[in-house]
C-alpha beads as a LAMMPS data file, in Angstrom:
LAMMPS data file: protein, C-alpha beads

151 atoms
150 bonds

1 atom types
1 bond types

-500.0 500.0 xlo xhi
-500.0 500.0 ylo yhi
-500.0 500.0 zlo zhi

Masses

1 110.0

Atoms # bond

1 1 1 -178.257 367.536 478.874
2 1 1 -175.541 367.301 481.403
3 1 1 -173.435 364.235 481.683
4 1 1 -171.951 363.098 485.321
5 1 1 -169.130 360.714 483.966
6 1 1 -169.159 359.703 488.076
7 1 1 -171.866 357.863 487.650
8 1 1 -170.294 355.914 484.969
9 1 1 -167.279 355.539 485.679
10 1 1 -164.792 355.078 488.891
11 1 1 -161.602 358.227 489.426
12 1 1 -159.857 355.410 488.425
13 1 1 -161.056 354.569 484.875
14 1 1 -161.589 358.492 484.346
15 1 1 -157.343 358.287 484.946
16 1 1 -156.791 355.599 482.685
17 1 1 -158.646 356.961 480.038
18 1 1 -157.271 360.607 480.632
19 1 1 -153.787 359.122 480.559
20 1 1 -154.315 356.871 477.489
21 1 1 -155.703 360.277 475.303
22 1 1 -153.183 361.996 476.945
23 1 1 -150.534 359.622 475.628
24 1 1 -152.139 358.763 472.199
25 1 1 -151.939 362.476 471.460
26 1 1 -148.304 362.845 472.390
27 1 1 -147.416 359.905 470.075
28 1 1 -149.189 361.791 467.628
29 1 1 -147.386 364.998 468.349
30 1 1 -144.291 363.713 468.146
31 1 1 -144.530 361.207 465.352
32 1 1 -143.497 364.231 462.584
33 1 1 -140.191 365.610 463.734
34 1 1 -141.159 369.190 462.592
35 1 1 -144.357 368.630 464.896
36 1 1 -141.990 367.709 467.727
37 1 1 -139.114 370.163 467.485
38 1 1 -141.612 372.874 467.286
39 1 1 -143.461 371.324 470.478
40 1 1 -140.075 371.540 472.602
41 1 1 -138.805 374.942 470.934
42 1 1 -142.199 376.591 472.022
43 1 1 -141.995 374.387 475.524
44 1 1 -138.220 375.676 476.537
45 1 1 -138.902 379.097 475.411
46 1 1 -142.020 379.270 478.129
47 1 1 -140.180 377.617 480.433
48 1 1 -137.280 379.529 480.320
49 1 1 -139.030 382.921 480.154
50 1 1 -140.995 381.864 482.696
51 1 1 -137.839 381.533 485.135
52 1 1 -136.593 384.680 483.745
53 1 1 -139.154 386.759 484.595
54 1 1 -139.135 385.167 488.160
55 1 1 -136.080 386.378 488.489
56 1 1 -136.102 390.032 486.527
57 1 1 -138.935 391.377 485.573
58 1 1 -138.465 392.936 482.398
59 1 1 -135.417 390.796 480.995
60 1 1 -137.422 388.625 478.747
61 1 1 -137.454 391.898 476.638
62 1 1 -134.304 392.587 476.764
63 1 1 -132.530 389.107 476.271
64 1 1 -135.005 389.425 472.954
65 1 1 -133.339 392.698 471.693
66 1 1 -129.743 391.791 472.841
67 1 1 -130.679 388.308 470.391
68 1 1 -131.198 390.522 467.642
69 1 1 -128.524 392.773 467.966
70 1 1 -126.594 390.032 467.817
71 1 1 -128.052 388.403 464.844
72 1 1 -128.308 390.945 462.899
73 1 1 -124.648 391.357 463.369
74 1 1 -122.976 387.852 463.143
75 1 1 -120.197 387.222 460.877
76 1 1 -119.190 383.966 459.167
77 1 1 -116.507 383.593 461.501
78 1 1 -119.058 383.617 464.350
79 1 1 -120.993 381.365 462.510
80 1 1 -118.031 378.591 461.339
81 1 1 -115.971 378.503 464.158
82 1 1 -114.726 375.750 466.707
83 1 1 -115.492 375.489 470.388
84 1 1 -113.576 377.875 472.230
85 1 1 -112.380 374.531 474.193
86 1 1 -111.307 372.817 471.004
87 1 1 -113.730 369.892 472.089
88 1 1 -116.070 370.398 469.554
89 1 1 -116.818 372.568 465.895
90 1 1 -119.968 374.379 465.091
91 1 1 -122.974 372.799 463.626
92 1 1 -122.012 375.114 460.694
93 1 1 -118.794 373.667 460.667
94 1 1 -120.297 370.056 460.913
95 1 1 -123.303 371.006 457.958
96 1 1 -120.677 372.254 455.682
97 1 1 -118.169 369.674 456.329
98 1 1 -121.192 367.074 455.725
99 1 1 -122.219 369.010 452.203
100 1 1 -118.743 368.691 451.041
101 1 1 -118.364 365.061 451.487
102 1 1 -121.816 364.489 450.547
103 1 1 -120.496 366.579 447.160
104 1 1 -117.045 365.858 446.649
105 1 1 -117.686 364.178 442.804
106 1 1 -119.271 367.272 442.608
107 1 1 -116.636 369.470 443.361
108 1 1 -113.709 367.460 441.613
109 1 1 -115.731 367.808 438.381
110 1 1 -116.069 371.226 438.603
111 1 1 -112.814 372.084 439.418
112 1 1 -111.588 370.030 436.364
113 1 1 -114.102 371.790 434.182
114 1 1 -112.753 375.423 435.421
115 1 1 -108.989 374.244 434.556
116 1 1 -109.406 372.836 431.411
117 1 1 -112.015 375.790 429.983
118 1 1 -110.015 378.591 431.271
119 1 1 -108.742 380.457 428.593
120 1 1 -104.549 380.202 429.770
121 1 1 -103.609 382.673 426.673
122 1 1 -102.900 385.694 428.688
123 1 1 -101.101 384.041 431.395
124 1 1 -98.993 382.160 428.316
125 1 1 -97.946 385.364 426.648
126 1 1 -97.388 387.408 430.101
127 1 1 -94.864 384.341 431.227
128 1 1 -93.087 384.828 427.844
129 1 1 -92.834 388.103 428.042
130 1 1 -90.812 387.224 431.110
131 1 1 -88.956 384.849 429.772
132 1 1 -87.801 386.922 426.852
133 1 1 -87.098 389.973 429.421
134 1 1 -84.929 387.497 431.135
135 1 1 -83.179 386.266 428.086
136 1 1 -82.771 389.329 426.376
137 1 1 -81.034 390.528 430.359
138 1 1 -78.741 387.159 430.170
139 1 1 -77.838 388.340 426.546
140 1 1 -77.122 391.451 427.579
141 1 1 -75.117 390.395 430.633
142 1 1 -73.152 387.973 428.611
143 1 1 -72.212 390.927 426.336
144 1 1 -71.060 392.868 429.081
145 1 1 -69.007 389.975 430.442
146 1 1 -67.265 389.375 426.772
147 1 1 -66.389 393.137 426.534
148 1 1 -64.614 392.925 430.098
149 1 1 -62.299 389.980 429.112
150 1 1 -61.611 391.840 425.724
151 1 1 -60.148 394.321 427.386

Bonds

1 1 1 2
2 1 2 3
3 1 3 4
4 1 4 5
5 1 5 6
6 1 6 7
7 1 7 8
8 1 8 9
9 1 9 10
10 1 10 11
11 1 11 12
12 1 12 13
13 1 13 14
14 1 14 15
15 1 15 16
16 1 16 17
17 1 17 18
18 1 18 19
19 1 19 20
20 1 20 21
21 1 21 22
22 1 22 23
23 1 23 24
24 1 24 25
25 1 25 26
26 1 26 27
27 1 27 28
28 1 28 29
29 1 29 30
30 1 30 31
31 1 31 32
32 1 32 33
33 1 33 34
34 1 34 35
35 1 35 36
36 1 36 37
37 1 37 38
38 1 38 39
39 1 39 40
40 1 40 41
41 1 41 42
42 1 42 43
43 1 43 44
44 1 44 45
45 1 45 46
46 1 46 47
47 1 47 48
48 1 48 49
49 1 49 50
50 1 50 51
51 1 51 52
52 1 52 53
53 1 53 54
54 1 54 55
55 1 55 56
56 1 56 57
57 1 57 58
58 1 58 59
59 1 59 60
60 1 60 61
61 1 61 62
62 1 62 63
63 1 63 64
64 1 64 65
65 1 65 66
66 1 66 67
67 1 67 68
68 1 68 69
69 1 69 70
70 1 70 71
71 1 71 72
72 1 72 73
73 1 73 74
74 1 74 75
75 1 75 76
76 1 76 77
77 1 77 78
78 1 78 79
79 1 79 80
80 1 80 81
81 1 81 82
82 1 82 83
83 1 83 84
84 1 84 85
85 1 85 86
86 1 86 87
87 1 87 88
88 1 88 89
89 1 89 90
90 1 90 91
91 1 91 92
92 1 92 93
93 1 93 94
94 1 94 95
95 1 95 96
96 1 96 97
97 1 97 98
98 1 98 99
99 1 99 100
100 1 100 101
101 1 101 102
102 1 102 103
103 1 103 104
104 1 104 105
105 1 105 106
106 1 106 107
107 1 107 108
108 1 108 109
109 1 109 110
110 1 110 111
111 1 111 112
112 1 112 113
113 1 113 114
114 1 114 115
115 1 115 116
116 1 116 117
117 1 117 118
118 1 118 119
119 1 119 120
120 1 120 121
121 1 121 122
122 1 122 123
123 1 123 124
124 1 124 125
125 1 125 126
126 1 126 127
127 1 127 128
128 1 128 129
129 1 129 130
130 1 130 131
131 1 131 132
132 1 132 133
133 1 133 134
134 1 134 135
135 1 135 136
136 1 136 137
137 1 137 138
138 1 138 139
139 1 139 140
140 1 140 141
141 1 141 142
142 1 142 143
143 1 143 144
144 1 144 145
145 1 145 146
146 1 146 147
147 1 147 148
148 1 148 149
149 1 149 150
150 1 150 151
């Protein structure tokens, strides 16, 4: 059985319900967040392939290898840094920045656990070891003075 919605229904009301599916389904596209950046990530990589290739056949591939290359070789620095304008830092920059505050308590307690469980015992006995190499060099520069004025 074949349906002729024409006879049914004016171009008009076939628009109006097109457009109001059309939108529902958006809204429901774009009412999770993952849903919607995935949507626009797959929509601007078409579109921007698409221009690509208009204007080099061929580049798609190797903007794709270049990417890698370059990911695969990306150092924190590359990562972390600022805007080579100074107008703005890295979303790196601005996601650790954000974890830091977020954990500061965090990090102040752990800091005060490291300093008060370190074990200080060989740092104690290597400063006085110094401090009886310098005393022992005062004595013996003292004795060295006294010997001069005896003389």
């Amino acid at each position: 059985m074949e349906i002729n919605f024409d006879d049914y229904l004016s171009q008009e009301e076939i628009k109006q319900i097109v457009t109001a599916e059309l939108q529902a389904q958006v809204r429901k596209l774009f009412k999770n967040e993952e849903n919607a950046q995935r949507l626009l990530s797959n929509l601007s990589y078409t579109l921007v392939f698409d221009e690509i290739d208009k204007v080099g056949p061929g580049c798609r591939d190797l903007i794709i290898e270049q990417t890698k290359h370059v990911l695969n070789n990306i150092e924190s620095y590359d990562v972390f840094r600022d805007s080579p304008f100074g107008d703005s830092k890295s979303v790196a920059t601005k996601i650790m920045e954000d974890a830091i505050r977020d954990n500061r308590g965090l990090i102040a307690q752990r800091v005060s656990e490291t300093i008060l469980n370190k074990d200080y015992s060989e740092e104690i006995w290597s400063h006085f070891e110094q401090l009886a190499d310098n005393f022992c060099g005062h004595i013996y520069e003292i004795a060295r003075i006294g010997k001069e004025k005896k003389q």
